[in-house]
N, C-alpha and C positions, 0 to 999 in steps of 0.2 A: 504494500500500500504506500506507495512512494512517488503516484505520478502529481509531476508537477505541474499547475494551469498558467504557467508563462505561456504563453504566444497558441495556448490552447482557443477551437474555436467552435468546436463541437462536444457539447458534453451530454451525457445521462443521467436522470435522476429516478433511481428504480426504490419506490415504497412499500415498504414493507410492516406496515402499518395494517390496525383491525386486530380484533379479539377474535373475532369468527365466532361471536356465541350462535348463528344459526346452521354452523358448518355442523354442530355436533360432537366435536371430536375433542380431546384433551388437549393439545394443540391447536395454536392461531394454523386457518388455512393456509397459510403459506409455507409454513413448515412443515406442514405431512408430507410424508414418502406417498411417491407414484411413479411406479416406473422403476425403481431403482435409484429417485432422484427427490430433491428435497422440491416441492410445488415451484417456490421461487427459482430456481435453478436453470428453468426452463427458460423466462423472459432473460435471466439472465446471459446466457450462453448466449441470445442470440444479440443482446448489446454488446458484450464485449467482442463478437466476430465483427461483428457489421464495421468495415474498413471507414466511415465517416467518425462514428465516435473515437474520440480521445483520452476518454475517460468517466467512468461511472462512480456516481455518488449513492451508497443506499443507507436509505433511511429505516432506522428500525425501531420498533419498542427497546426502551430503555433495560427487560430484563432479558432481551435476546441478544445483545450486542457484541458481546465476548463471543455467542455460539455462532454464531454470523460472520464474524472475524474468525474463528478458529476454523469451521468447515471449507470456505472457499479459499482459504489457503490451503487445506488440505486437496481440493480439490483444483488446484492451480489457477484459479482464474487470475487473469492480467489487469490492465487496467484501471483497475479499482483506487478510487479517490481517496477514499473512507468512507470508512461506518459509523454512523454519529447518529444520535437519540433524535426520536418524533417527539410529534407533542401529542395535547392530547384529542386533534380533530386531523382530517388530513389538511383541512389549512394552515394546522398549522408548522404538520412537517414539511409540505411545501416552502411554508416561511421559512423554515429552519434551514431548511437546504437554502436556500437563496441569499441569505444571510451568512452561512459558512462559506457557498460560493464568491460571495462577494467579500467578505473577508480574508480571503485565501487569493486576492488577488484577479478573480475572473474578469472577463473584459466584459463591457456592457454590452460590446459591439457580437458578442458569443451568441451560438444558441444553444437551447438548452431545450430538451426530451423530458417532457416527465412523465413516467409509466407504472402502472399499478402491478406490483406483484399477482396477485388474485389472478391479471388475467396471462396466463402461462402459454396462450397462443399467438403471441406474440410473430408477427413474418418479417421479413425483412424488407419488403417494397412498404408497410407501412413507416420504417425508420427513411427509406430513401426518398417518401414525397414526404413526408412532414418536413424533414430539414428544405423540400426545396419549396415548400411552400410556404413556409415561416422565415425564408430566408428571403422571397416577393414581399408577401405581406405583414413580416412583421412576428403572425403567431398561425396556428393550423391544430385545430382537431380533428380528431378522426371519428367518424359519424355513419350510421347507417339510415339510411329514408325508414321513416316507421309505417310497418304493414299491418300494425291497429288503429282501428277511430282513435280519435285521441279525446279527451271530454275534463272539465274542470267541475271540484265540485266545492263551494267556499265552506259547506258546512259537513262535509263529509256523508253528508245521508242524502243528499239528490245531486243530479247535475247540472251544475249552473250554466255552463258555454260547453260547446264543441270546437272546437279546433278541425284549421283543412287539412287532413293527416298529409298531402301531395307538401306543406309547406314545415312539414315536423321529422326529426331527424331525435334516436334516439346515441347522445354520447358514450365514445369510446374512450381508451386511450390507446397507444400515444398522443402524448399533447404537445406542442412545440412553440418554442416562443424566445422572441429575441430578449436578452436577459435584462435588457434595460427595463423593457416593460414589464417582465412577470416583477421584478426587483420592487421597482415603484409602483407597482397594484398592490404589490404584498404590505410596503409602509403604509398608504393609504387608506385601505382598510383597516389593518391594525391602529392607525391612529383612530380611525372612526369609527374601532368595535363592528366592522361590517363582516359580515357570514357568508360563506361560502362552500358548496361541496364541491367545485368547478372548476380549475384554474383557466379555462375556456375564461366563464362569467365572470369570473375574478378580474379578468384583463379588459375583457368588452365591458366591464361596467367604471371600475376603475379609472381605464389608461381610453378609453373611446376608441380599441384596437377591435375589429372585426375580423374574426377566425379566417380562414379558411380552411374548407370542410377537405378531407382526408377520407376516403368512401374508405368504408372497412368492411366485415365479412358476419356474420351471425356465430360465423366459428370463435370469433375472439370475443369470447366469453368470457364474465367475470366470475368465480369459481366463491358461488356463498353457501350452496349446498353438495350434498353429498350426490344429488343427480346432476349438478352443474358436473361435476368433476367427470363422472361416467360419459357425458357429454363431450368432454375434453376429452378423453383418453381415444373414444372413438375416430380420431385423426391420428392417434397412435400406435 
């Protein structure tokens, strides 16, 4: 865990964040075995192959940090930044990373990936149009059209509007974003106590940056239950 972000310009930010109390298991979901492999292990391999990144940052609960450090050195992985504690929303280990990045020198002119452990199907063409479309625009999610009505309801027992499902996208990750702007969404809110599960909405509301959208796949699944994961294994 040695690399240095001098004249770095593509970086990773892989979370490892979540209890998983609906996974079931004794175990936050990213650490169960599958495969022969630790859940995270999977997104991870394929940031540190991917020839654009420079460097991956992962963020972890504060009682897994040592095991996190101690397995992927055992299991070689390169690249790696460090391992440094979440907090307690994923806002706010996004903050935290962006905060260590930028404290450790990262340029603002960078970009920066930020992707959810949970989702372990992770491809490689979604790391190679995020950076190049965060690298046009500024930031880039990755989003799939949503193939349900979509309906609001303000008091949870009827429904109040419809939504045109043709103009509704349901979020992925990777998320990508030039560092300047996730950096200065993350102080602004933090100053203004403003909430976020998003780092999409976090920027577009923030920094007045509009994504652009990253088509992604229904495979890249976020692993909360134990049929997400059979789900997952099924490309395996």
């Amino acid at each position: 865990m040695n690399v240095s972000l001098d004249k770095i310009d593509r970086v990773a930010v892989l979370l490892l964040g979540g209890n998983g109390t609906r996974f079931g298991a004794n175990e936050p979901k990213q650490f169960t075995l599958f495969g022969g492999k630790l859940l995270f292990f999977y997104p991870l391999d394929q940031l540190v192959r991917h020839d654009e990144i420079q460097g991956v940052l992962l963020v972890a609960p504060k009682d897994y940090i040592s095991f996190v450090e101690k397995t992927i050195q055992q299991w070689g992985f390169n690249k790696i930044i460090a391992v440094i504690e979440g907090g307690a929303t994923r806002q706010d280990s996004s903050r935290r990373a962006a905060e260590y990045l930028r404290d450790k020198g990262l340029s603002f002119n960078a970009l920066v990936l930020i992707h959810d452990a949970a989702r372990p199907n992770l491809k490689n063409e979604y790391i190679t149009e995020n950076y190049a479309r965060a690298l046009r625009y500024g930031a880039a999610v990755t989003a799939i059209p949503s193939t349900d009505s979509i309906a609001i309801s303000e008091d949870e027992k009827t429904i109040s509007q419809y939504k045109d499902r043709s103009k509704v996208y349901q979020l992925q990750t990777p998320q990508t974003f030039l560092f300047s702007a996730l950096y200065n969404a993350h102080e602004k809110a933090f100053a203004a106590k403003h909430t976020y599960t998003d780092d999409g909405n976090l920027v577009l509301t923030e920094e007045g940056l509009q994504p652009a959208i990253v088509l992604g796949e229904a495979s890249n699944v976020k692993v909360t239950t134990i049929e997400d994961l059979r789900f997952f294994g099924k490309g395996k």
